[in-house]
Steps between C-alpha positions, in 0.01 A plus 500: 500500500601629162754320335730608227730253282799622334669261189423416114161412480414347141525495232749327443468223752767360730534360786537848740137607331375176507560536889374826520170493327406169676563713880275761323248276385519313873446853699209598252356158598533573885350891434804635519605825292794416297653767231789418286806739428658397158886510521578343140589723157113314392269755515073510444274782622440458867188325550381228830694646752808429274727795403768583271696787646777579246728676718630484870294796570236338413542197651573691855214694471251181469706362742436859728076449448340458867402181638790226336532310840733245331717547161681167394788539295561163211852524439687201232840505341767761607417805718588838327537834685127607383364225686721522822373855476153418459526262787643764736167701374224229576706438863511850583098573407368591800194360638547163305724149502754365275537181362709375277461146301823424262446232267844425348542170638852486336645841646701332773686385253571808327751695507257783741414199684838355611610848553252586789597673839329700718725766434346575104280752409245185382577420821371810699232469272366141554465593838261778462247301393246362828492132346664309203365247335767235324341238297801230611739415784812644302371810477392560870869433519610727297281764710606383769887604373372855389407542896115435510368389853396147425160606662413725217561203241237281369525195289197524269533327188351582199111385418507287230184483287132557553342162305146663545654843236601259231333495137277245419659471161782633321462802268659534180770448346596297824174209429632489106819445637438241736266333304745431217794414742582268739705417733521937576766580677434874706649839638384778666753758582630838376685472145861604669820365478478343846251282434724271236204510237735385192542176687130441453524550123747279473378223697199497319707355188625266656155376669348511190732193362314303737135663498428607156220749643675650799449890518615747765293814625704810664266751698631832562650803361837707542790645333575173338175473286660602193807245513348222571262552200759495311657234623189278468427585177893414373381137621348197277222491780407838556139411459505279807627763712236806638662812648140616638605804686265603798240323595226530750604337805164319514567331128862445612398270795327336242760464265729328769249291617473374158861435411642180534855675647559812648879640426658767742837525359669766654861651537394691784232421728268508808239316671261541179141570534466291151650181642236446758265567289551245318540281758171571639313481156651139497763579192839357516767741576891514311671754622852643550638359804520865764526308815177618613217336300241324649456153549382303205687714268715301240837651517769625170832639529542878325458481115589143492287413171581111550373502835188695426399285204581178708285663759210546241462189338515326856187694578320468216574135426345445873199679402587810678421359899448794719602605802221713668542762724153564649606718769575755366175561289357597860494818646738442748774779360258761447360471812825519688550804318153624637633419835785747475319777378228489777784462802661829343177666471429446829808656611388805337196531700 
């Protein structure tokens, strides 16, 4: 069984490649062959079984190669033409199976989401595909809507965080930064606008009124590196603030793990893969209120500044209690995932 991921794989790291590189890393455990087909504008020479195809050509014919029992599509976000298209390609490869895992938790809500029928060319598509994995109950729904036989439909959410691949100690500048700070507040996400990043900056000032030292770390990269620079270094405390792009997802665990609050701030959001990481590495968890985090989260309205800061110091002035989710540091995800991709193997036989 030879099994072939399609989806961002990092850098940069998010939740989807988070997700995908720890179903990699689970099949290479087990002995199982596992190549990965890059779908993001990122680019490095192909090397480990990961490639970089820069056109759809390219991407069919590594898709075409002999012996890819399984190819598993990582979808997030919206779902352009190209990808419908590319789905219709990896359902209609003959001689292998199809599945499909979208990760936008908050798509039922969008405006593709409320707008599904069976009827739609997403639609037709979606039920191509021999199994679908949705990472919550709302989007099996939504599935459900677009005409998928509930029997091809798994809920399989995502897996969280592997403690055992975390740094022993933070690199720099993130152990300067800690060192000199405290309480830090965290984020982890990509630097666009829906994840509500000003918010953050301007919390800070207001946190800082109470806790001299306070400092806040953003992880990640995207199109709004550039602003937000400038935005942080317009403020009194830009010092206190470290934009420190991409990080190794190994040093990141770290970093949250280390923090004394973990922000997830978000105008726009799904089940995140950065939330229950936190919760598992035992870091307290503010985030925007989606209607879908997990238990154990502590909950804000959308870019309500008052709320978040009230949120804050009632955290920190408790000494940051956590709320541990151990179960999901297990295996218990990836292996379900394992599950699926042996029982359509074996129809193959």
């Amino acid at each position: 069984m030879r099994i072939v991921q399609l989806g961002p794989y990092p850098p940069p790291y998010g939740g989807v490649q988070v997700n995908l590189v720890a179903i990699r890393e689970h099949l290479r455990r087990n002995g199982i062959p596992s190549e990965v087909i890059n779908l993001t504008r990122h680019r490095k020479p192909d090397a480990d079984g990961v490639y970089y195809p820069d056109s759809a050509v390219a991407t069919a014919l590594l898709l075409l190669r002999p012996g890819r029992r399984i190819l598993h599509l990582h979808l997030g976000g919206s779902v352009p033409l190209r990808l419908l298209a590319l789905s219709l390609f990896c359902c209609w490869r003959p001689g292998s199976r199809a599945v499909l895992t979208f990760h936008s938790g908050g798509y039922p809500s969008s405006s593709e989401g409320r707008a599904a029928k069976p009827g739609s060319f997403r639609g037709f598509v979606f039920r191509q595909f021999d199994c679908i994995i949705a990472v919550n109950q709302e989007l099996i729904d939504v599935f459900r809507r677009y005409g998928v036989p509930k029997e091809r439909i798994r809920l399989i959410p995502p897996h969280a965080v592997d403690v055992a691949a975390m740094d022993t100690v933070l690199p720099e500048p993130l152990a300067g930064f800690y060192q000199s700070h405290h309480p830090v507040l965290a984020s982890v996400g990509l630097l666009e606008p829906e994840y509500d990043l000003p918010i953050q900056i301007e919390v800070l000032a207001r946190i800082r009124q109470s806790f001299p030292d306070a400092g806040l770390v953003i992880i990640g990269s995207g199109a709004l590196e550039q602003e937000l620079r400038v935005r942080i270094a317009a403020t009194p405390y830009a010092e206190h603030i470290l934009l420190a792009g991409d990080v190794p997802h190994s040093s990141t665990l770290r970093a949250i793990s280390a923090a004394n609050v973990f922000l997830r701030t978000t105008l726009y959001d799904g089940d995140a893969v950065s939330v229950r990481e936190s919760l598992v590495l035992g870091t307290p968890v503010i985030a925007t209120d989606n209607g879908m985090r997990p238990e154990g989260v502590r909950l804000v309205p959308v870019s309500d500044v008052a709320a978040l800061e009230r949120a804050i110091l009632a955290v920190v002035s408790l000494g940051g209690q956590p709320v541990r989710d151990l179960g999901n540091s297990a295996t218990g995800n990836l292996d379900a995932v394992l599950q699926l991709y042996q029982e359509l193997d074996r129809e193959l036989q």
